[in-house]
C-alpha positions in Angstrom: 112.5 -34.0 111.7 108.6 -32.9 112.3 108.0 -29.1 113.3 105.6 -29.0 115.4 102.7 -26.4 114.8 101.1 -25.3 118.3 98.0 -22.9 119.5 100.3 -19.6 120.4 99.8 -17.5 123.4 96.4 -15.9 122.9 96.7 -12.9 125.4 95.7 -13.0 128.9 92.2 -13.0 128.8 92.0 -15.3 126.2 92.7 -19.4 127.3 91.0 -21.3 124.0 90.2 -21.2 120.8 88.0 -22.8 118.2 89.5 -24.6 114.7 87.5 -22.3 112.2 89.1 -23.0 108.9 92.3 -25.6 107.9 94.0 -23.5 104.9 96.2 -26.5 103.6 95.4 -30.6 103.5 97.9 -33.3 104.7 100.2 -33.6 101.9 100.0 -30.1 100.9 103.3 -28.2 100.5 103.9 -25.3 103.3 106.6 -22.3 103.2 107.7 -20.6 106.0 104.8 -17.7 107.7 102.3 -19.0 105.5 98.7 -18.2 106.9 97.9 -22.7 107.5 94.9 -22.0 110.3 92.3 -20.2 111.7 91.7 -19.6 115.6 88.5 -18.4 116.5 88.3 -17.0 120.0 85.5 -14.5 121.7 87.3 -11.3 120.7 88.9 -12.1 117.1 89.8 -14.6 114.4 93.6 -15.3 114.1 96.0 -17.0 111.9 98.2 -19.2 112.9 101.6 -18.8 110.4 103.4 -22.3 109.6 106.9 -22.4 111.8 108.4 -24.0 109.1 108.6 -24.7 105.4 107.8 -28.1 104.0 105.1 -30.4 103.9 101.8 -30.9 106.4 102.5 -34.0 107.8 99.3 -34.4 109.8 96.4 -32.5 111.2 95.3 -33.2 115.0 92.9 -31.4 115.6 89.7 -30.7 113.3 88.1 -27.7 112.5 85.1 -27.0 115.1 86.7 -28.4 117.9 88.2 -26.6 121.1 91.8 -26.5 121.8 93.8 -25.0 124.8 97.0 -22.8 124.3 99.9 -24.7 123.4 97.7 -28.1 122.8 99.4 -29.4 119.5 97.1 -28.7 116.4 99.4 -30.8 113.4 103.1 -31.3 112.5 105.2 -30.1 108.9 107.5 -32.5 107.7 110.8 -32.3 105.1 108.8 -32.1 102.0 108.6 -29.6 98.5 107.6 -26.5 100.8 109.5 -23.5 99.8 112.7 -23.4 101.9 114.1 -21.3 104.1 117.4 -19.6 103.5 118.6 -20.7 106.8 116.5 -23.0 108.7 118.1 -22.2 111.7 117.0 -18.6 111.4 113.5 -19.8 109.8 112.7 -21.5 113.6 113.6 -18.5 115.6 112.0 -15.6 113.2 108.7 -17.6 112.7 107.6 -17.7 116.5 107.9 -14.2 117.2 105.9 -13.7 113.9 103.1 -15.5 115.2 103.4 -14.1 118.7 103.4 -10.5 117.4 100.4 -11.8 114.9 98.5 -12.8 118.0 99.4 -9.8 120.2 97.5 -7.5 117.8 95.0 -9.2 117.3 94.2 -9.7 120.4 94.8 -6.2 121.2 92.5 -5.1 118.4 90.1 -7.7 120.0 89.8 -6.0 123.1 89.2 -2.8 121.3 86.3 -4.1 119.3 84.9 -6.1 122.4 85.3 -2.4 124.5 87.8 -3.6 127.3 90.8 -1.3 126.3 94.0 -2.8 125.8 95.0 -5.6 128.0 97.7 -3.7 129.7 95.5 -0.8 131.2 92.6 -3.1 132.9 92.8 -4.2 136.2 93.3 -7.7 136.9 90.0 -9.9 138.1 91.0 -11.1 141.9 92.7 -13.7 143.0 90.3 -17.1 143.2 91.0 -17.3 147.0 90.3 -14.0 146.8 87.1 -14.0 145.4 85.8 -16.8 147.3 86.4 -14.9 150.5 84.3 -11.9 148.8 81.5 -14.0 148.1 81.4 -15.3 151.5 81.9 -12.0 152.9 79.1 -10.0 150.5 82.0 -7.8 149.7 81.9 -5.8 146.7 85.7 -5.6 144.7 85.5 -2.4 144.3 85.7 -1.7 147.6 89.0 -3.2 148.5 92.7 -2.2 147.3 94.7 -4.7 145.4 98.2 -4.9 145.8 98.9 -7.7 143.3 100.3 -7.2 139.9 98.0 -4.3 138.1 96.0 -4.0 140.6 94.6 -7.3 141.6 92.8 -8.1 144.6 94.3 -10.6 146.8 93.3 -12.9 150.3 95.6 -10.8 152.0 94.0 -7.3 150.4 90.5 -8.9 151.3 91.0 -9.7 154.8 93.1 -6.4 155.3 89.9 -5.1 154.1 87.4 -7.2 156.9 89.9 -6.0 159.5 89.0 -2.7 158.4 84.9 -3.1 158.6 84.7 -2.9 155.3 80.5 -2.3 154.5 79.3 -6.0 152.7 76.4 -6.2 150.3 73.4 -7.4 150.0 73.0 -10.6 148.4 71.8 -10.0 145.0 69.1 -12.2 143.5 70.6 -14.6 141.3 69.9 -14.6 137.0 67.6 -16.8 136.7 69.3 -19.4 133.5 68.2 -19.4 130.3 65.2 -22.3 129.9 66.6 -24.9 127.7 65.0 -25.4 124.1 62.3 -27.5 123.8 63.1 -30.6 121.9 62.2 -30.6 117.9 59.1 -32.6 116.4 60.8 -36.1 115.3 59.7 -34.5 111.7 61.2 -31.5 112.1 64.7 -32.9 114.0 65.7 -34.7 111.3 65.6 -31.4 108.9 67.6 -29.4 111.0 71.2 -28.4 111.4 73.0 -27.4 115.1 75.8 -25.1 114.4 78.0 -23.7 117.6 78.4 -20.1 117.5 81.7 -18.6 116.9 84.0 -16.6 119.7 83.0 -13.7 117.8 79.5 -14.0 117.4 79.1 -14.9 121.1 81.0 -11.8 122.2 79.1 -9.7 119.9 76.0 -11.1 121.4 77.5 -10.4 124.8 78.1 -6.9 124.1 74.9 -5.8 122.4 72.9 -7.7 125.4 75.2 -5.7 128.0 74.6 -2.3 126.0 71.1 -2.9 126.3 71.4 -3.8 130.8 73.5 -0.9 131.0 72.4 2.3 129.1 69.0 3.9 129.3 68.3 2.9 126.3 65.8 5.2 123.5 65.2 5.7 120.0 64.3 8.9 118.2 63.0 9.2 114.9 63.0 11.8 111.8 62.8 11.7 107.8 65.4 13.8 105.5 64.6 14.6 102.2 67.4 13.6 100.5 67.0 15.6 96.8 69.3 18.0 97.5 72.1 15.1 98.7 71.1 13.4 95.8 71.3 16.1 92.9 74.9 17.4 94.1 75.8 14.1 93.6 74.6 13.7 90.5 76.0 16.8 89.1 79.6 16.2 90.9 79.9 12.7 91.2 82.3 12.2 88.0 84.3 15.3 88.7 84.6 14.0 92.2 85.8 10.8 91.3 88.5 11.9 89.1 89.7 14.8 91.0 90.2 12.3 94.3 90.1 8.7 92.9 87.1 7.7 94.9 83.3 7.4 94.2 81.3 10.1 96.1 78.9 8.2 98.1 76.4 9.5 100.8 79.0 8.7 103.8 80.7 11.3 103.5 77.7 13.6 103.7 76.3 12.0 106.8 79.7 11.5 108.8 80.5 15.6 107.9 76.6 16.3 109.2 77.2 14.4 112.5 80.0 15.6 113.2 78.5 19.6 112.6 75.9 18.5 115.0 78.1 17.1 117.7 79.7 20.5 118.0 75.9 21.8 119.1 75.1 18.7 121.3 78.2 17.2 123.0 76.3 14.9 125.5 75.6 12.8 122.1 79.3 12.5 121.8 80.3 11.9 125.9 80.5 8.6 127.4 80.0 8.1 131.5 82.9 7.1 133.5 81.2 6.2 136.9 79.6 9.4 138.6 82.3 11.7 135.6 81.1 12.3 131.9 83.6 12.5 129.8 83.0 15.4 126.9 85.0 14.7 123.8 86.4 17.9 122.1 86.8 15.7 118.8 84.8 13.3 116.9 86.0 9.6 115.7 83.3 8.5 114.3 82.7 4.5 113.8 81.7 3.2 111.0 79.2 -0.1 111.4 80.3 -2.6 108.6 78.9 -6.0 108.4 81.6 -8.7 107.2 81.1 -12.4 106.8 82.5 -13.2 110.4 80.2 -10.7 112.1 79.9 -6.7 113.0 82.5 -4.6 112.8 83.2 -0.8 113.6 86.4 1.0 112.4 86.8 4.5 113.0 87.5 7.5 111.4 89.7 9.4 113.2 89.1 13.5 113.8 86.3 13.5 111.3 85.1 16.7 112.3 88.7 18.3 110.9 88.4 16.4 107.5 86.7 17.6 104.0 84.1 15.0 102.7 86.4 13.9 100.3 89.1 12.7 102.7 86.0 11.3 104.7 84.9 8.8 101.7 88.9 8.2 100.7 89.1 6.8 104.9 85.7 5.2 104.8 86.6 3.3 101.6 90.1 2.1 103.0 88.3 1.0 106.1 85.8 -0.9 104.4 88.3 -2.8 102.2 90.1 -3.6 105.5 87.3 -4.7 107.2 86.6 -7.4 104.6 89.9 -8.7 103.8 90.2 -8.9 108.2 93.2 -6.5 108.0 91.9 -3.9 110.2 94.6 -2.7 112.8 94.3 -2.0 116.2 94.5 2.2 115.4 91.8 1.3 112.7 89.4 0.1 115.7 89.5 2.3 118.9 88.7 5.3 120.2 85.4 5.9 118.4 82.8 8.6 120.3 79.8 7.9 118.0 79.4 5.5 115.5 77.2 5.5 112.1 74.8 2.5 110.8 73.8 2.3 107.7 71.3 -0.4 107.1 70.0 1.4 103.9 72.3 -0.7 101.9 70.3 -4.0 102.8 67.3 -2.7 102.2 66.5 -1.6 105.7 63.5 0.9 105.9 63.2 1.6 109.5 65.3 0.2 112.7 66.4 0.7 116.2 70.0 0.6 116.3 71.8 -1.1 119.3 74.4 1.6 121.4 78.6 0.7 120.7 79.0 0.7 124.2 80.9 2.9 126.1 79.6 5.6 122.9 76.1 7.3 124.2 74.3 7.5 120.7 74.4 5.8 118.0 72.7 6.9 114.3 70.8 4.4 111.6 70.7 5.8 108.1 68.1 4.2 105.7 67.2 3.0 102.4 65.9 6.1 100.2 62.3 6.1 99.0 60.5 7.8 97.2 56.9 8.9 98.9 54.7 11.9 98.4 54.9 14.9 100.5 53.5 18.1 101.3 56.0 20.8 99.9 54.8 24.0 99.8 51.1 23.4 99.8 51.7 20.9 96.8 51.8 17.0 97.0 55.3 16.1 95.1 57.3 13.1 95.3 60.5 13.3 97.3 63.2 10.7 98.0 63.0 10.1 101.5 65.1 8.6 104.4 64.4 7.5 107.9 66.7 8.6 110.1 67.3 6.8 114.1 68.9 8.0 116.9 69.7 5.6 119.7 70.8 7.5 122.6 71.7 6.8 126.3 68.5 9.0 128.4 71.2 8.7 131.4 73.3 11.5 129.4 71.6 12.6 127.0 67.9 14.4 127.3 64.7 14.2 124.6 65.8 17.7 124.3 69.2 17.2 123.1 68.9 13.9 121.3 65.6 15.3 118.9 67.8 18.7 118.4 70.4 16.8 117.0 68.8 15.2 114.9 67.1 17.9 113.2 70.2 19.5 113.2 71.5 16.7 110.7 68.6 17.0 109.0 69.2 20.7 108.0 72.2 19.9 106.8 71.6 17.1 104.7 68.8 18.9 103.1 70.9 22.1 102.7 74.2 20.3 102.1 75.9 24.0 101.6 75.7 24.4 105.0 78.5 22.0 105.0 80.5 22.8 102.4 80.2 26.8 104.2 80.5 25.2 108.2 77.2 26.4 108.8 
């Protein structure tokens, strides 16, 4: 008898999902929880394990197109797939394996996309009840809901007319996007339409949102990275075989940001409404770019760890982040988050705010350029250092001291080694 293989629940926010990748052909043998096809959705990519052991009967739906939850994407038959001990027990253990794969990654979706996990945000309002808001130029925040974590309902609205609640003015509406002018017929012909994935357009989302929301800016300053660069040269194969990993200029960064987020703690607060929230910690996000898109893991209470245990976390991470194996933990919480675009060959950028954090820092590649040292022209490695801030929290003042306070430290890495 055919198993069927269906689109599991996808969390509540979540209603569709996009075929990215087919892991197995029709014919192709199947065992039980094996990985057979990837969901892409606007938070995450998911797998989708095979209910069953034998062989992939047929495929329904092909990769690029849209499906619904539950719509039927292909069907295992009896065939040479590894079998299950018990079949009976094979049916029952593999749904809740790809439930519980889908409920983290849709939790660590949320995470990444900023929302917080699905069980502490507040519903949207009822569709009956947001028509009568619209029509009322009623703001939701200003009514109560009574519904099921907090959602707004008719009744909540109309309890809230009764009550004279204030309506708003109309605002103007977005003017849409003009469409793209069609292609010369030369040109048409030579080039490709690709749809974007879930991810890409949430990540597109979120940056554009970071840059409505904050008050945006961008401060400059150059480190001379010699000193950095010699302790790593004279350390770097003691370092290695004393704590199994390469020493690498992460470390040295994350351990200076975090000395200067002790001095400036707007650069490391987030506003919650009319509150600012000051963090007496520092999880620090890493930026790593995979082949599906930007991710940030984060390394947790930074400012208590030695550099070494800051490269051996940073290197797990990045492994992680590659293979898509990051866990939820591996995702939230972060208060500041580090971008290196150095590695790329990046000389100079603006770096884009990981909303709710209120700075964000862009490392460099190292150059060598002449400068003034001591009345003498030498030539110095030199980096480019950004910091994008939010001017709602943060001042000129604060955002240009820290800076130059990792700076110091990375030009006088004892400082660090001493907590100086």
């Amino acid at each position: 008898m055919a198993t069927e293989i269906k689109v599991p629940t996808l969390g509540e926010s979540v209603t569709e999902a996009t075929i990215g990748k087919w892991f197995k052909k029709v014919g192709d043998a199947i065992a039980a929880d094996e990985p057979l096809v990837e969901l892409e959705t606007d938070k995450v990519t998911v797998e989708v394990p095979a209910p069953a052991a034998g062989t992939l009967e047929e495929i329904t739906v092909k990769e690029g197109e849209t499906v619904g939850v539950g719509a039927l994407l292909g069907t295992i038959g009896a065939g040479a797939g590894t079998p299950a001990t018990k079949p009976e027990a094979v049916a029952q253990a593999s749904a809740p394996t790809a439930a519980s794969t889908v409920k983290e990654a849709a939790a660590q979706s949320d995470k990444i996309a900023g929302e917080g996990p699905i069980e502490a945000r507040t519903m949207p309002p009822a569709p009956s009840a947001a028509k009568l808001l619209a029509e009322s130029n009623i703001a939701v925040d200003q009514v109560s809901g009574s519904g099921k974590r907090g959602q707004v309902l008719k009744g909540d609205v109309l309890d809230a007319i009764s009550k004279g609640a204030p309506s708003q003015p109309v605002e103007t509406p977005k003017v849409p996007a003009a469409p793209r002018a069609p292609s010369a017929e030369g040109d048409a012909v030579r080039e490709e339409r690709v749809r974007m994935t879930k991810l890409r357009q949430t990540i597109a989302r979120r940056l554009k949102d970071a840059q409505s929301t904050a008050a945006m800016l961008t401060t400059f300053n150059e480190v001379d990275m010699k000193a950095v660069m010699d302790l790593r040269a004279k350390y770097k194969d003691i370092f290695e075989k004393k704590h199994g990993v390469k020493l690498g200029f992460m470390g040295f960064f994350t351990k200076a940001v975090t000395h200067a987020l002790k001095e400036i703690p707007a650069v490391n607060a987030e506003i919650d409404g009319t509150d600012i929230i000051y963090k007496n910690y520092a999880h620090i996000g890493v930026a790593v770019g995979t082949d599906k898109g930007l991710v940030v893991p984060v390394v947790r209470d930074a400012d208590a760890m030695s550099i070494a245990e800051i490269e051996k976390e940073i290197g797990r991470l990045g492994i992680a982040a590659r293979d898509g194996k990051l866990s939820v933990a591996d995702m939230q919480g972060g208060t500041f988050t580090i971008s290196n675009g150095g590695v790329y060959g990046s000389l100079m950028s603006t770096p884009i705010l990981n909303a709710p954090q209120s700075g964000i820092l862009g490392m460099h590649k190292i150059q060598e350029r002449p400068m003034v040292v001591g009345g003498q022209i030498v030539i110095r490695p030199m980096m480019y250092l950004a910091l994008s801030y939010d001017h709602r929290i943060v001042d000129g003042k604060e955002a240009v001291t820290f800076l130059v306070r990792v700076k110091e430290s990375l030009e006088d890495p004892e400082r660090l080694v001493l907590d100086l």
